[in-house]
N, C-alpha and C positions, 0 to 999 in steps of 0.2 A: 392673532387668534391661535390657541394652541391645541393641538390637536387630540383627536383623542386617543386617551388613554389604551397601548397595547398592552393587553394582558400576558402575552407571552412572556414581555422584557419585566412587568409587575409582578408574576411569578420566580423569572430568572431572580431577580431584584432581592425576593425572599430567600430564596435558595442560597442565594449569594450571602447575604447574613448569615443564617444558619449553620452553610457547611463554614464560612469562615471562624462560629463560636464552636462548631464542631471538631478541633482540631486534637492533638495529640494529649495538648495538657488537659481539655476536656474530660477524656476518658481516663486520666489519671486522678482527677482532679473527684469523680464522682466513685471511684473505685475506692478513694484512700478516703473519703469522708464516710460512705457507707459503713467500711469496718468500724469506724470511731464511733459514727452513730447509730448503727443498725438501724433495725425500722423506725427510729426516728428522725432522720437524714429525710424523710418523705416532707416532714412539716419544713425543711427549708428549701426546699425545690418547690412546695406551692409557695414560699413567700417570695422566693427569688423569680417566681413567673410573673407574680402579681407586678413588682417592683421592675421588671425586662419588661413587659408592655405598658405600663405606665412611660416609661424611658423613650422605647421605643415607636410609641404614637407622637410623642411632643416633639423628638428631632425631625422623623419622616415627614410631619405636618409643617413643620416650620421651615424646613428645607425646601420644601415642595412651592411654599407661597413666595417666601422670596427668593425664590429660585435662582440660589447662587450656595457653595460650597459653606461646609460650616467655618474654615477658618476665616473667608471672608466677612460672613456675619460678625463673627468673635472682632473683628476689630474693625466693625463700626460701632460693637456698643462698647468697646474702648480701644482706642489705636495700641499696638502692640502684643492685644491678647491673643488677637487668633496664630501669630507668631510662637507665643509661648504655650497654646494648646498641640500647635502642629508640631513643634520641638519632641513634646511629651506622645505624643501619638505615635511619631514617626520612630521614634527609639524605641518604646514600646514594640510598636509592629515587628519592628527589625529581631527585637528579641525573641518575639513568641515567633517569627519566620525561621531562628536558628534551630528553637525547639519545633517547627513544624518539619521541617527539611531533615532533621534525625529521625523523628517520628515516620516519614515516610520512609526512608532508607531500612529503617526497624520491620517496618513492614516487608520491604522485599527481602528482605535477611530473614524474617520468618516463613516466607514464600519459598522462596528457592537457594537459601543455602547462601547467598551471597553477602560480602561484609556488610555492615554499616553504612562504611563510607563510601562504599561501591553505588550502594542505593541509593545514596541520595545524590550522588552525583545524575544518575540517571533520573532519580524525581525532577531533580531541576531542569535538567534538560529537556523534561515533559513538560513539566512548568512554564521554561520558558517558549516552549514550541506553541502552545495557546497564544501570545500577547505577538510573535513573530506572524502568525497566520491574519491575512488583509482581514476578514472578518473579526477580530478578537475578541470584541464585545457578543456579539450573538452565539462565539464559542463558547466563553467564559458563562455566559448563561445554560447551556447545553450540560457543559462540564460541569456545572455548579448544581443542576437539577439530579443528570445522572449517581453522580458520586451521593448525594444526599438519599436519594430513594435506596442506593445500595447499601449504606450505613442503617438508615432504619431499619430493613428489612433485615438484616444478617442478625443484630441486636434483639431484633422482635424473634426468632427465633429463639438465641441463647437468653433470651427471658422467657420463654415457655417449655423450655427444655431446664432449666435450672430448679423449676418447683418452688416460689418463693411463697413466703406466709401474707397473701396477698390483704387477710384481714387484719394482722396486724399491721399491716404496711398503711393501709384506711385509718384506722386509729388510731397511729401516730401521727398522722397527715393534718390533726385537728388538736392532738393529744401530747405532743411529744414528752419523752424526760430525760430529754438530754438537749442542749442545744452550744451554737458555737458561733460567734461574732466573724471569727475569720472564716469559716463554711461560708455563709451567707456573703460575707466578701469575698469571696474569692469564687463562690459560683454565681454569683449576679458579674462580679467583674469578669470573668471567663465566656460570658454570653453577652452582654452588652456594652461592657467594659472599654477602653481606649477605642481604638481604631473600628471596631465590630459593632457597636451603637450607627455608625454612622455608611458604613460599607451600601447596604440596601440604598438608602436614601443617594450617597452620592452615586449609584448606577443609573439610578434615574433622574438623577440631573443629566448624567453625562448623555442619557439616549434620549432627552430633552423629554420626557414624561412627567411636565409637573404642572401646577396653577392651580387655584382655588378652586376652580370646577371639577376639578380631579382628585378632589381631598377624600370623599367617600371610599374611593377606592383603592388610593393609597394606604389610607387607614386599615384596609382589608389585608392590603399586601403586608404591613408592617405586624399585625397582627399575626400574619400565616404564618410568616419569620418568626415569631417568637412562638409561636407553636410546634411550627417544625421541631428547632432548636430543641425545646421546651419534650418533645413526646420522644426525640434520641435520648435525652438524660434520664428522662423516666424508664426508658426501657434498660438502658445502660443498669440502673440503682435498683431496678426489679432483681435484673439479673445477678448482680455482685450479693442482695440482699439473702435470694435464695442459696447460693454456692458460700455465704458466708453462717449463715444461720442452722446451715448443714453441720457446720460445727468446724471448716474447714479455715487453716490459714493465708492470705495472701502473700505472695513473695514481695517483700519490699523492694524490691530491685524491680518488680516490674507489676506491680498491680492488677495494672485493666487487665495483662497476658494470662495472671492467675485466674481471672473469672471464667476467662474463655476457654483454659485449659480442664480447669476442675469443673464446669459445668458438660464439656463433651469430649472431651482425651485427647488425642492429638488434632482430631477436626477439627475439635476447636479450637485448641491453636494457630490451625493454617485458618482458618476462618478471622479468626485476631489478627492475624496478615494481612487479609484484606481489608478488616475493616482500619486500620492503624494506617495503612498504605493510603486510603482514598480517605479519611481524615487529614492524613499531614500534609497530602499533598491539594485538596481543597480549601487547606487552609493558608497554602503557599499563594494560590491565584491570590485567594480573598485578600489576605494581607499583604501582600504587593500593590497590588488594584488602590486600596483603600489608602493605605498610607500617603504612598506617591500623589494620590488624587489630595491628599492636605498640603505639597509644596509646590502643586503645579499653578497655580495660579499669583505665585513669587515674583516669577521672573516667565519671559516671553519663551526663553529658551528650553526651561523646564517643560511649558506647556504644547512647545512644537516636537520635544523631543520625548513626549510623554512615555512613548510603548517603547523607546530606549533607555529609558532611568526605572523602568519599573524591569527589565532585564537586570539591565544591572542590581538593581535593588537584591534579585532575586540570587545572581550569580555572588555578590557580598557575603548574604545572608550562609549560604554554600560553603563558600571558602573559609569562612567566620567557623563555620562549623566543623570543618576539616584540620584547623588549626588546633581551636581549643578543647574538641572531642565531645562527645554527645551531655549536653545539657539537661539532663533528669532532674537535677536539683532544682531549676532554675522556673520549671512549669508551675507549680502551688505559686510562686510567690510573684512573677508574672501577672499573672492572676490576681495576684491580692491588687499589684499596685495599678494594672487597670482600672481596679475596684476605689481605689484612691481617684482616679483621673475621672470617672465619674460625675461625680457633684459637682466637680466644677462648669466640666463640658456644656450637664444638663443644664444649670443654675445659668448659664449664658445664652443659651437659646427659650429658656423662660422668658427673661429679658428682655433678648430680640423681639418676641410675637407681641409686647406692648410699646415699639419703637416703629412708627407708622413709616419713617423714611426706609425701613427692612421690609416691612411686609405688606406695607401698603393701603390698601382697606381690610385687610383680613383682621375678622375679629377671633380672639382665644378664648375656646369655652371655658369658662370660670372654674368647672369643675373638673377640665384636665390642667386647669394652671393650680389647681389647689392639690392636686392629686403629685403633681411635678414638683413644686414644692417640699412635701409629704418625702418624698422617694430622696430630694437632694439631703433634706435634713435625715431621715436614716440613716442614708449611706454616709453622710458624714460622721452622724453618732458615730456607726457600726465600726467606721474605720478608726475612730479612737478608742471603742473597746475591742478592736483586734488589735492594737498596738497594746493598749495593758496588756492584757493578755497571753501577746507574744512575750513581752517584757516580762510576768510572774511565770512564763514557761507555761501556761496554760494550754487547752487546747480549746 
């Protein structure tokens, strides 16, 4: 019998998604599409929410019933896939870890004067002080709540200090005239995308919070995850909308710093510090956590050695970064190709929920398996016309 449902860990859970779609390329990611599309960047943040909770209810749910990781599902509904999801995930992760680990080092750099490199060696070392402490899990919950309330709040601020045109920002929201295949790719994949779809959902496997009697409420947590998520990006695209409609430019060398500078002068800046810092580095737990937890279930040794490969994961990612020098380039398109890994992921845990030896008696509401459907065939479209696109030089 399984017990019931802690809401603490169900909240942690949500948080845990969140701050990890919350990370560094996020706030690039909503800065540099806002200039392209001004207030009409609003119509693809409600479509990208719509198409993140669709996503997101069908893994958490499916996860939850047959309460085993998703690589394992993936290859009972055919041997070998959950092999080649976890490959794709795990690289993934590892990538957007190098851009989260700069991101936070950027952060202490605009803090206190300290290099790049300086900082993120220190991030890590904060990083990995969470997974080294015996509680890790109820930390990593703690960590993942705090840093998320910190992020919205600072943002809800330089969105009400920037003065945006909040009624045109509504009337594109339904209206737009502008639109763009890779936006939409690239901010659905940045929030739900590779390893961040499933983050939530495998935390509460791991603190043994799942079974069909506990779907009502899981669904609440999956859903609070994409809201969270879902109401930092909105504030974020508020704010860049106002500081850009002002008539003002953003620095391409650093975007998200431009909105926080030009909406409150130097506060704002160091404000951009903090918020860049507890971004990169909530997005270091998440995507550590989440990856690892796709190849621990390989081998015995992975899974005995779990809070020591997700160090190292972390310490990689670090050194990765110290090597080849901070990765700017590399966050848009990250992004995109989580936004690729996507349809597949989802399209395999569709699958699963009508595969009775997976889930057992649990039946799938018709009209979230038609809605999941719906979201894989988009996202697949979407990602062949981001690839024309890219291809005519498009935007």
């Amino acid at each position: 019998m399984q017990k019931k449902l802690n809401w603490s860990i169900l909240l942690g859970a949500a948080f845990l998604m969140a701050s990890s779609a919350i990370g560094p390329g996020f706030l690039t990611q909503t800065a540099v599409f806002t200039q392209q599309l001004g207030a009409s960047f609003a119509f693809v943040i409600l479509l990208s929410v719509l198409l993140d909770a669709i996503a997101q209810l069908n893994v958490w749910r499916i996860i939850a019933v047959a309460d085993k990781p998703a690589q394992d599902i993936a290859n009972q509904v055919m041997p070998g896939l959950g092999y080649f999801i976890s490959f794709l995930v795990f690289l993934g992760g590892m990538a957007f870890n190098i851009g989260n680990i700069a991101g936070a080092g950027l952060g202490l750099n605009v803090l206190f004067g300290i290099s790049v490199w300086q900082g993120a060696i220190i991030s890590a070392v904060l990083a990995i002080g969470i997974f080294i402490y015996k509680e890790a899990g109820k930390a990593m919950d703690a960590f993942a709540k705090t840093m998320g309330m910190l992020k919205i709040l600072l943002a809800l601020y330089i969105a009400w200090i920037s003065k945006p045109p909040l009624a045109e920002a509504a009337l594109r929201a339904v209206n737009p005239t502008q639109f763009s295949f890779t936006a939409v790719l690239t901010i659905v994949g940045g929030t739900v995308g590779g390893y961040i779809m499933f983050a939530g959902a495998h935390r509460l496997l791991d603190a043994r919070q799942t079974g069909k009697e506990n779907l009502p409420a899981i669904s609440k947590g999956a859903l609070s995850a994409i809201g969270l998520a879902s109401l930092m990006r909105l504030l974020l695209f508020i704010a860049a909308l106002g500081v850009v409609s002002a008539g003002n430019k953003l620095d391409p060398a650093n975007p998200a710093a431009s909105v926080f500078r030009l909406a409150s002068g130097m506060a704002g800046y160091k404000l951009f510090g903090v918020v860049m810092f507890s971004a990169g580095i909530s997005s270091v737990v998440g995507s550590a956590y989440t990856s690892v937890s796709f190849i621990k279930t390989f081998h015995p040794r992975i899974l005995k050695f779990n809070r020591q490969v997700i160090i190292g994961f972390i310490s990689v990612s670090c050194i990765i970064f110290l090597i080849v020098g901070k990765p700017v380039k590399t966050l848009l398109t990250v992004g995109a190709i989580n936004g690729f890994i996507l349809p597949l992921s989802l399209g395999v845990m569709l699958i699963a929920a009508y595969r009775s030896k997976i889930v057992a008696g649990y039946k799938q509401p018709l009209w979230l398996t038609v809605l999941g459907v719906i979201v894989v065939a988009a996202m697949t479209w979407m990602s062949a016309g981001a690839i024309l696109q890219m291809l005519s030089g498009g935007k």
